[in-house]
C-alpha positions as CSV (number, residue, x, y, z in Angstrom):
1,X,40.6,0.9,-5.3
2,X,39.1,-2.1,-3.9
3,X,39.3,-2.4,0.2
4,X,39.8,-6.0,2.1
5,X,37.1,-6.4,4.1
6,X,38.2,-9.9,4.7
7,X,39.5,-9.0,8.6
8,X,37.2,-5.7,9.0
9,X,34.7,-5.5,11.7
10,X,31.6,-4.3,10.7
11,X,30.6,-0.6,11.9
12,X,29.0,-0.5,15.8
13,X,30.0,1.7,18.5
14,X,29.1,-0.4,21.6
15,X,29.9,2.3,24.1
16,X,26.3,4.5,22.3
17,X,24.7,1.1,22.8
18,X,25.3,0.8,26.5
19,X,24.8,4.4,26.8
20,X,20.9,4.2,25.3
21,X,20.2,1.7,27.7
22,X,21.6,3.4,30.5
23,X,19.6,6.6,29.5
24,X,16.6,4.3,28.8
25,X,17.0,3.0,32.5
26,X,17.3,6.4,33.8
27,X,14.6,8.2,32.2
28,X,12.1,5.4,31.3
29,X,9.8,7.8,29.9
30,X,12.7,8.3,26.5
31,X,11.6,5.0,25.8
32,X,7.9,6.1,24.5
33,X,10.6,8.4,21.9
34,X,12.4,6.2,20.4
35,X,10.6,3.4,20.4
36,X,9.2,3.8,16.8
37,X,13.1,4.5,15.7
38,X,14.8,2.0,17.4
39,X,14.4,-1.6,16.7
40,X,16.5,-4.8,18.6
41,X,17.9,-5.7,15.6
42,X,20.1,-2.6,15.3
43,X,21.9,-3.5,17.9
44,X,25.2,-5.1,16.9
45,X,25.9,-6.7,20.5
46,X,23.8,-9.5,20.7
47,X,23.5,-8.9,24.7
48,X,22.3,-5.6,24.1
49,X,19.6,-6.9,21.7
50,X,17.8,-9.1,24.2
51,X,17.9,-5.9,27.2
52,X,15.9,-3.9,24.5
53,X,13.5,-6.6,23.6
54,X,13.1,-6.7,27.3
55,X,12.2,-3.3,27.4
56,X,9.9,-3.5,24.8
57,X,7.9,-6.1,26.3
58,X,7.7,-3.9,29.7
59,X,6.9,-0.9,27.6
60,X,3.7,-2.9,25.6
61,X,2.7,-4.1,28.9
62,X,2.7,-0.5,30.3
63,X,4.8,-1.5,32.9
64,X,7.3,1.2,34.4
65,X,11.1,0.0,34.2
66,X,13.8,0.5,36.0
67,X,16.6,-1.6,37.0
68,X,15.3,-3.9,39.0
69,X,12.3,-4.4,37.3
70,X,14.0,-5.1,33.9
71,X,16.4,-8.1,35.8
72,X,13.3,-9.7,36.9
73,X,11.6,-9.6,33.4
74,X,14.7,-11.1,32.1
75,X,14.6,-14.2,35.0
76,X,11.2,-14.3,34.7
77,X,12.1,-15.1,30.5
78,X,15.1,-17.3,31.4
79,X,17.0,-14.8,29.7
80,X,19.4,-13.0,32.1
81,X,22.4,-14.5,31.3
82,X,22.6,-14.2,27.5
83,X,21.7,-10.2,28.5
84,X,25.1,-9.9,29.9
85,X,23.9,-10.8,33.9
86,X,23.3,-8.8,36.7
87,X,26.5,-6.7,37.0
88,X,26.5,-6.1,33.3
89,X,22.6,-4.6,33.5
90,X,23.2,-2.6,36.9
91,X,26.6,-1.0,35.2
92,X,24.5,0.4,32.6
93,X,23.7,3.6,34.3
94,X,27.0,3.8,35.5
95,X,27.8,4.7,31.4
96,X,26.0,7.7,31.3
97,X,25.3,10.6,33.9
98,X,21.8,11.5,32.2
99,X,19.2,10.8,29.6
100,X,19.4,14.2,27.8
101,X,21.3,12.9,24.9
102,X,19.5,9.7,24.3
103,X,18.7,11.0,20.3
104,X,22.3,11.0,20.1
105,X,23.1,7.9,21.1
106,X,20.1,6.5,19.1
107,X,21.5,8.3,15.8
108,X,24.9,6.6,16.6
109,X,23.4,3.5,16.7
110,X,21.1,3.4,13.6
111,X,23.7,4.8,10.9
112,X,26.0,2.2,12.2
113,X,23.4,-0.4,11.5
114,X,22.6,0.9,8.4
115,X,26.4,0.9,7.1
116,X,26.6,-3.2,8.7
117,X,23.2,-3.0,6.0
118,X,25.0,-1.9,3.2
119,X,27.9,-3.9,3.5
120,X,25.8,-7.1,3.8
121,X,23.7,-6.2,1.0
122,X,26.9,-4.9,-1.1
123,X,28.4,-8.4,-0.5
124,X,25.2,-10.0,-1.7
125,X,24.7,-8.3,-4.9
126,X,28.6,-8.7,-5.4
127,X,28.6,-12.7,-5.5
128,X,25.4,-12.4,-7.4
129,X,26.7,-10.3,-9.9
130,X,29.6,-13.1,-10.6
131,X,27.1,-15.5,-10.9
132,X,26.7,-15.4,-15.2
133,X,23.8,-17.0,-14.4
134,X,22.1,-14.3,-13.0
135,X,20.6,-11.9,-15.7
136,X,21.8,-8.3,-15.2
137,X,18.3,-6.9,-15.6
138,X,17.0,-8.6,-12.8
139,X,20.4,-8.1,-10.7
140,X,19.3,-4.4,-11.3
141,X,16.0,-4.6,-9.8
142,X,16.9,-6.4,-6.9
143,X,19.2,-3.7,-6.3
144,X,16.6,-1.4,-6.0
145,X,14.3,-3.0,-3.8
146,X,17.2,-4.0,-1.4
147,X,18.0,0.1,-1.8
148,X,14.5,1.2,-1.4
149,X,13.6,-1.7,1.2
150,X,16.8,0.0,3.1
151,X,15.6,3.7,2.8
152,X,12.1,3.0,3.7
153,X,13.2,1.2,6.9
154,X,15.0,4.8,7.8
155,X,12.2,6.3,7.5
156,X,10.8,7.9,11.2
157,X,7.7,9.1,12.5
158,X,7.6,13.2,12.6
159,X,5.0,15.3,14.6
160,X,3.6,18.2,12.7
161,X,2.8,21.5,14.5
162,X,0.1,24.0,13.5
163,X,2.5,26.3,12.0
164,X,3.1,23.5,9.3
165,X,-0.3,22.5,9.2
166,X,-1.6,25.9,8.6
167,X,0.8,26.9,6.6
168,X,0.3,23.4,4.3
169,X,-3.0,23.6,3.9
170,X,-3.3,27.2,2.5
171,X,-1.3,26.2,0.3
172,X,-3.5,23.4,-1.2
173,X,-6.5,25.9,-0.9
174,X,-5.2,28.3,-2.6
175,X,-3.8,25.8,-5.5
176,X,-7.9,24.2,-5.7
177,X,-8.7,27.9,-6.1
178,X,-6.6,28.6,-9.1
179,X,-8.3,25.6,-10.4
180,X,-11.7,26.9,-9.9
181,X,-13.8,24.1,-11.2
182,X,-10.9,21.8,-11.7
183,X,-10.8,18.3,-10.3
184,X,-8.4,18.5,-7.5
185,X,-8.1,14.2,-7.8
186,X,-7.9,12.0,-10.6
187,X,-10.7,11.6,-12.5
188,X,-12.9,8.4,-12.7
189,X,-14.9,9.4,-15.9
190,X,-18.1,9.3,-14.8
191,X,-18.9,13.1,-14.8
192,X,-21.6,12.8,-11.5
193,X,-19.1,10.8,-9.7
194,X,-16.3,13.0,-9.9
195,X,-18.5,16.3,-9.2
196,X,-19.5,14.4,-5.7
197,X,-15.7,13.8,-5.0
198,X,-13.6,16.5,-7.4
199,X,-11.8,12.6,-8.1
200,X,-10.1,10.3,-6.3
201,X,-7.9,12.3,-3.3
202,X,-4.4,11.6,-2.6
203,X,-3.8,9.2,0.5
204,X,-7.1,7.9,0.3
205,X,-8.7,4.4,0.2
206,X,-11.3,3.9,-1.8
207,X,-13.5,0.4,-1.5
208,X,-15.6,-0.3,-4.4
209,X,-18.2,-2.7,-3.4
210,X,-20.6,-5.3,-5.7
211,X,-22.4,-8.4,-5.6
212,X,-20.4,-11.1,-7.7
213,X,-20.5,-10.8,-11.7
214,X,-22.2,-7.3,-11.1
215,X,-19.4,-5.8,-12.6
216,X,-16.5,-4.9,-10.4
217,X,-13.4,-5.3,-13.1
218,X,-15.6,-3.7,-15.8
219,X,-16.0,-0.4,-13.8
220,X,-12.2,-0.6,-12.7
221,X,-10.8,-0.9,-16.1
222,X,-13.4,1.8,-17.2
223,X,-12.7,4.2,-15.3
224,X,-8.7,3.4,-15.8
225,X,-9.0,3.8,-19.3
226,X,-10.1,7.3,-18.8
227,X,-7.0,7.9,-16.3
228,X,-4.5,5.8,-17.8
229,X,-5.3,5.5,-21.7
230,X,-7.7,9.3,-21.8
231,X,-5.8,11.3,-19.4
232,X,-2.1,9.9,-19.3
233,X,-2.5,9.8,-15.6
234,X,0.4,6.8,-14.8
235,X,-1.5,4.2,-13.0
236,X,-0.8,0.6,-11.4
237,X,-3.6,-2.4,-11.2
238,X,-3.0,-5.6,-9.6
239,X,-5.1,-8.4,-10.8
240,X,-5.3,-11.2,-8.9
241,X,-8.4,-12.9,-10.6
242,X,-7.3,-12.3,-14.4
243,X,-4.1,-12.4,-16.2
244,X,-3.0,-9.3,-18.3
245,X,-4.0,-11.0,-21.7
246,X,-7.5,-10.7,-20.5
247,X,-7.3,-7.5,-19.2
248,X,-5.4,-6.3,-22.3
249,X,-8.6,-7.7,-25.0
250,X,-11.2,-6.4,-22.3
251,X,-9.5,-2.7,-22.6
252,X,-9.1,-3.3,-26.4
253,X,-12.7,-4.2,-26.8
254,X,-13.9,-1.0,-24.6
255,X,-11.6,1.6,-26.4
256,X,-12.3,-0.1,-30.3
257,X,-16.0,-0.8,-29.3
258,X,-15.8,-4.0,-30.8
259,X,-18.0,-6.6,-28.7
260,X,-15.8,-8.6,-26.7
261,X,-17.2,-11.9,-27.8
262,X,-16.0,-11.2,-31.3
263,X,-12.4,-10.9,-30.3
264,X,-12.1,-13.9,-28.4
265,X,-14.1,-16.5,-30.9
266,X,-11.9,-14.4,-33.7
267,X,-15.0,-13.5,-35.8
268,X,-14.2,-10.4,-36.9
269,X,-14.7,-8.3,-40.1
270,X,-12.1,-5.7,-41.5
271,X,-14.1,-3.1,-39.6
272,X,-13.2,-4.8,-36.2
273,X,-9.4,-5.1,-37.2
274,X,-8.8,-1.5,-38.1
275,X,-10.7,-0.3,-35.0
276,X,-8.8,-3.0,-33.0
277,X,-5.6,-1.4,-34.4
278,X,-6.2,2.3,-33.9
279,X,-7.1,1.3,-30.7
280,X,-4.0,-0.4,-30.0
281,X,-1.9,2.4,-31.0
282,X,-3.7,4.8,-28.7
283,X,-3.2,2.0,-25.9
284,X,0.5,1.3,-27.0
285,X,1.9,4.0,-24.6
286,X,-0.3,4.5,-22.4
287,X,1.5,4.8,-18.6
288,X,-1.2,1.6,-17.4
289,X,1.1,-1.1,-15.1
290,X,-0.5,-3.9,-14.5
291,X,1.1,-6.6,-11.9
292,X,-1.2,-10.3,-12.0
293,X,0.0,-12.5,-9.6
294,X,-2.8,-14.6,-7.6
295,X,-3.4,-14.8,-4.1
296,X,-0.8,-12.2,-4.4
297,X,1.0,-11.7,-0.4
298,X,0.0,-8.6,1.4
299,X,3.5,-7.8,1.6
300,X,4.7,-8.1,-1.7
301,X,1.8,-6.0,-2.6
302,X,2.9,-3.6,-0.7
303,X,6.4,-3.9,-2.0
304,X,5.6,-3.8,-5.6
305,X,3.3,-0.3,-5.0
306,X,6.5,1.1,-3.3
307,X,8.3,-0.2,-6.5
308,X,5.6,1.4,-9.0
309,X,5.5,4.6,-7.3
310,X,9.5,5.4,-7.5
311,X,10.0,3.5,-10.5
312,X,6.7,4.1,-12.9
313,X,5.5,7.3,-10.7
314,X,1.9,5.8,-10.6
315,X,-0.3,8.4,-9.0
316,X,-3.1,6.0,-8.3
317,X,-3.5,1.9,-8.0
318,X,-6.5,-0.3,-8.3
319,X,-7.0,-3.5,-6.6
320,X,-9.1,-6.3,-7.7
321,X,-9.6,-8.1,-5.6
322,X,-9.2,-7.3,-1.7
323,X,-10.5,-10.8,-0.9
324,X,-7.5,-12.5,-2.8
325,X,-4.9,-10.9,-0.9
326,X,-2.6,-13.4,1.3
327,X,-1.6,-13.1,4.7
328,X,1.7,-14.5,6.3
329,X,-0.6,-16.4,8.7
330,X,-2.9,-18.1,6.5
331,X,-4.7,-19.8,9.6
332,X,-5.7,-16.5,10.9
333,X,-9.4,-15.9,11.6
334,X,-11.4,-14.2,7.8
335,X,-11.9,-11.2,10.3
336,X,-8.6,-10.6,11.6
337,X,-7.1,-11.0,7.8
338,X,-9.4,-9.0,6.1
339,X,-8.4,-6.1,9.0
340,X,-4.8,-6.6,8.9
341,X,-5.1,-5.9,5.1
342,X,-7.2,-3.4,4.9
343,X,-5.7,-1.5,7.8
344,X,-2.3,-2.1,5.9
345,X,-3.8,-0.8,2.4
346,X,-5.1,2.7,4.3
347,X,-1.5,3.1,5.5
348,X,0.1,2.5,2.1
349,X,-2.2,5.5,0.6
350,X,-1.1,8.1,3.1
351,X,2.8,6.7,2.8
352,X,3.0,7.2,-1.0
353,X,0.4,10.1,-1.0
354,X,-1.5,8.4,-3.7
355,X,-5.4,7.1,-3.7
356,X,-5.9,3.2,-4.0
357,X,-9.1,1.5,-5.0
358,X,-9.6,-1.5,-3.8
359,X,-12.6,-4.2,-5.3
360,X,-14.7,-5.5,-2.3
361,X,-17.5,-8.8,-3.0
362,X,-20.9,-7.9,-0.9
363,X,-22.4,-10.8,0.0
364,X,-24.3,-13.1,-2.0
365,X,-27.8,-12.7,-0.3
366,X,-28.2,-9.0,-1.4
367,X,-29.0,-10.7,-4.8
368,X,-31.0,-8.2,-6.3
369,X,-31.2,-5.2,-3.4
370,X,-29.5,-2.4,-3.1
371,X,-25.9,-3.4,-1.7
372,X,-25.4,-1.4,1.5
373,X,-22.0,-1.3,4.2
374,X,-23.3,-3.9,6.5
375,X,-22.9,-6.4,3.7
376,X,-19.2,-5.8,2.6
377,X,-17.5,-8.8,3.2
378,X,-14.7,-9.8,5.8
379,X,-14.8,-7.4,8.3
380,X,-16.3,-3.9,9.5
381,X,-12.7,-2.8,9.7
382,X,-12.9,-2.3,5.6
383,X,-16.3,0.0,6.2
384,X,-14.0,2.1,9.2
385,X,-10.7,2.5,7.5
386,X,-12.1,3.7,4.2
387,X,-12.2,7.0,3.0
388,X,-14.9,6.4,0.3
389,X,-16.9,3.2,-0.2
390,X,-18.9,3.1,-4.0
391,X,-21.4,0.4,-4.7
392,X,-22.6,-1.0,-8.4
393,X,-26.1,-1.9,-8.6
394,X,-27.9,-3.4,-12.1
395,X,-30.7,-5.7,-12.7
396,X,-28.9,-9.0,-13.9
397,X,-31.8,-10.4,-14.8
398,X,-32.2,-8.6,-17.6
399,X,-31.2,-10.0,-20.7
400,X,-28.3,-8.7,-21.7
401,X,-28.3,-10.1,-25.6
402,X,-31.6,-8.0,-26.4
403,X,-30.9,-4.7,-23.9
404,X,-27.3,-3.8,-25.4
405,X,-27.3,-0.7,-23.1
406,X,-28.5,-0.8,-19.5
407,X,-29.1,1.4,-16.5
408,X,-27.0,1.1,-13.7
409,X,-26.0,2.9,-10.5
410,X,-23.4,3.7,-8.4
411,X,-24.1,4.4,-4.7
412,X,-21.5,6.6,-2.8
413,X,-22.8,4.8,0.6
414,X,-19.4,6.7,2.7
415,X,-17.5,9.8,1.5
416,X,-15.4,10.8,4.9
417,X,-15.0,14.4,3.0
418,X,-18.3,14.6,1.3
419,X,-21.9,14.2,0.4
420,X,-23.4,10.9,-0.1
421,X,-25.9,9.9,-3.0
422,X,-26.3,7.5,-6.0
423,X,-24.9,8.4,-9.5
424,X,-26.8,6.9,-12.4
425,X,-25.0,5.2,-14.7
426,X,-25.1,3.2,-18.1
427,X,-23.3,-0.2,-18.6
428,X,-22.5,-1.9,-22.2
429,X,-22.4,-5.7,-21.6
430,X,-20.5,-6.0,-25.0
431,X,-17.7,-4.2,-24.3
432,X,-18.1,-5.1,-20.6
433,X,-18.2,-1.0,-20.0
434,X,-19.7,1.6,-17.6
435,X,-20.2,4.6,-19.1
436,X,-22.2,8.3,-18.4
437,X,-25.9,8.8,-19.1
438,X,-26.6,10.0,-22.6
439,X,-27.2,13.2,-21.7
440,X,-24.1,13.4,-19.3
441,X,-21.5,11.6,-22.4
């Protein structure tokens, strides 16, 4: 039965609004609670909006608040009067006798903001759906962002006691020792890597650093074709430098073994196209996602990983590379980019519990040295907020035309949970692949 909402007024409860900020006023110290639950836009009563931002800005500025101190704050912004005045502020202690309940009152006020959420977004999906315009597919998909955009804002911040802790991590322990010499991460394929890592962990960043043409993508989409196309492992790439047609022939030519310069001038015998084909069937299904927008935003990123987890369950995503990404401020320092998004990409590991690599230039004067951390580029905050940092290191100078295999090496320069060292390598510029020593394959 369809309902009128024509004359409704959407859900609030103004009286747990006044009463939050009357608790807030009483006990100031609630505020350090609730803070990371609580937003000013939650509020329904515009009024009530601009007294929280008010505390807020006390609260950054580690300023106690009481009463008094939050009129002046709101004179000193010219903002008393839309906050209701005086009287209004100095009655809001009046509403409550004491700050015990103030997760009550907070509860009140966030499932009525999230039902004034639903209703907006049901309205919004509802004219677009009468739009014949609109295709249905994408309708659908829009729905679930807005839905998972929604649940993920509800998410809150817990605080874990030893009991859980304890009780968690026994757990895993005793999972990795069923395994015995089992990989408790997702492979790379390259044997000596994974035995210094047991495979990329869950919540971890990984930065995989390398001097320009040294081979970054190659050793991505190598080690991807073990997880995705070898393994079945679902996994998500973002390619911000190539489009997926180039990916796609560059996996092709790896899997078939048919040089890659043959498939794109089209030379090739009957040999190559049966190859090409049986390796296209055993690529056809394979659980490999690949998103290639450039200069891609850091929050759409983020958005489409959120996407790919509930949606494709990827359990791991490469990123080539982290000096494409966008920030909204596009005037902002290299440094402070290059930190925001890297600090942003550790926290997006430990929210979906998944590892992601992320590609990382070094600078161009380590031409022909051993890369090492001081020479990642952007920032030092990449070096501190990663979990592992890898770098590739080959001789370029070697002709590649006469040397169809050459020795190569990957540094682990930072393993927060394990050893350092180098892992020899061997690359294949033909099929622009990385692959184990002889003796290891």
């Amino acid at each position: 039965m369809d309902i009128d909402l024509k004359d409704k007024v959407p859900p609030h409860n103004l009286d747990a609004e006044q009463a939050a900020l009357g608790a807030l006023l009483i006990d100031w110290n609630a505020l350090s609670d609730v803070v990371t639950l609580l937003h000013s836009d939650r509020f329904y009563s515009f009024q009530n909006q601009v007294i929280y931002e008010a505390m807020i800005s006390l609260f950054k500025q580690n300023v106690h608040g009481d009463t008094l101190v939050l009129i002046n704050e709101l004179s000193k912004t010219g903002k008393l009067e839309q906050a209701g005045g005086t009287a209004y502020i100095a009655g809001l202690t009046d509403t409550v006798p004491t700050a015990a309940n103030i997760n009550y009152y907070v509860d009140i006020i966030l499932d009525c903001a999230t039902r004034r959420d639903l209703i907006k977004m049901s309205a919004e999906l509802k004219a677009s759906s009468f739009d014949k315009s609109n295709n249905s597919k994408i309708l659908l998909e829009e729905a679930e962002k807005k839905i998972f955009t929604l649940s993920d804002r509800n998410e809150t911040t817990h605080v874990h006691g030893m009991t859980e802790i304890v009780s968690r991590t026994i757990e895993i322990i005793e999972k990795n020792y069923q395994k015995k010499n089992e990989l408790t991460g997702i492979p790379s394929g390259i044997a000596r890597l994974d035995t210094m890592t047991s495979g990329f962990q869950k919540s971890e960043m990984i930065i995989i650093g390398a001097r320009p043409s040294i081979g970054k993508t190659a050793f991505a989409l190598s080690m991807m074709e073990t997880i995705a196309i070898d393994k079945r492992i679902p996994c998500g790439f973002f390619s911000l430098e190539m489009s997926y047609q180039s990916i796609g022939q560059r996996l092709l030519s790896q899997v078939s073994r048919v040089p890659s310069g043959k498939i794109r001038s089209g030379m090739l015998s009957t040999a190559d196209f049966q190859k090409l084909q049986d390796a296209a069937g055993k690529c056809y299904n394979a659980p490999l996602y690949i998103v290639d927008t450039p200069n891609m935003q850091l929050l759409d990123l983020r958005s489409m990983a959120r996407r790919m987890k509930v949606n494709q369950g990827v359990q791991i995503i490469f990123i080539d590379y982290i000096g494409l990404i966008s920030t909204e401020n596009p005037n902002a320092p290299v440094y402070e980019s290059q930190s925001e998004i890297s600090k942003s990409l550790k926290a997006l590991a430990r929210e979906l519990e998944i590892p992601i690599v992320a590609l990382c230039q070094v600078a161009r004067d380590a031409e022909g040295q051993e890369p090492n951390l001081a020479q990642l580029r952007g920032s030092g905050s990449i070096e501190q907020d990663a979990d592992v940092v890898l770098f590739l290191h080959r001789d370029r100078k070697i002709v590649e035309e006469k040397n169809p295999v050459q020795e190569a090496k990957c540094i682990v320069a930072k393993q927060r949970n394990g050893a350092t060292g180098e892992v020899e390598m061997m690359f294949l510029p033909s099929y622009t692949k990385f692959e184990n020593r002889a003796a290891e394959n």
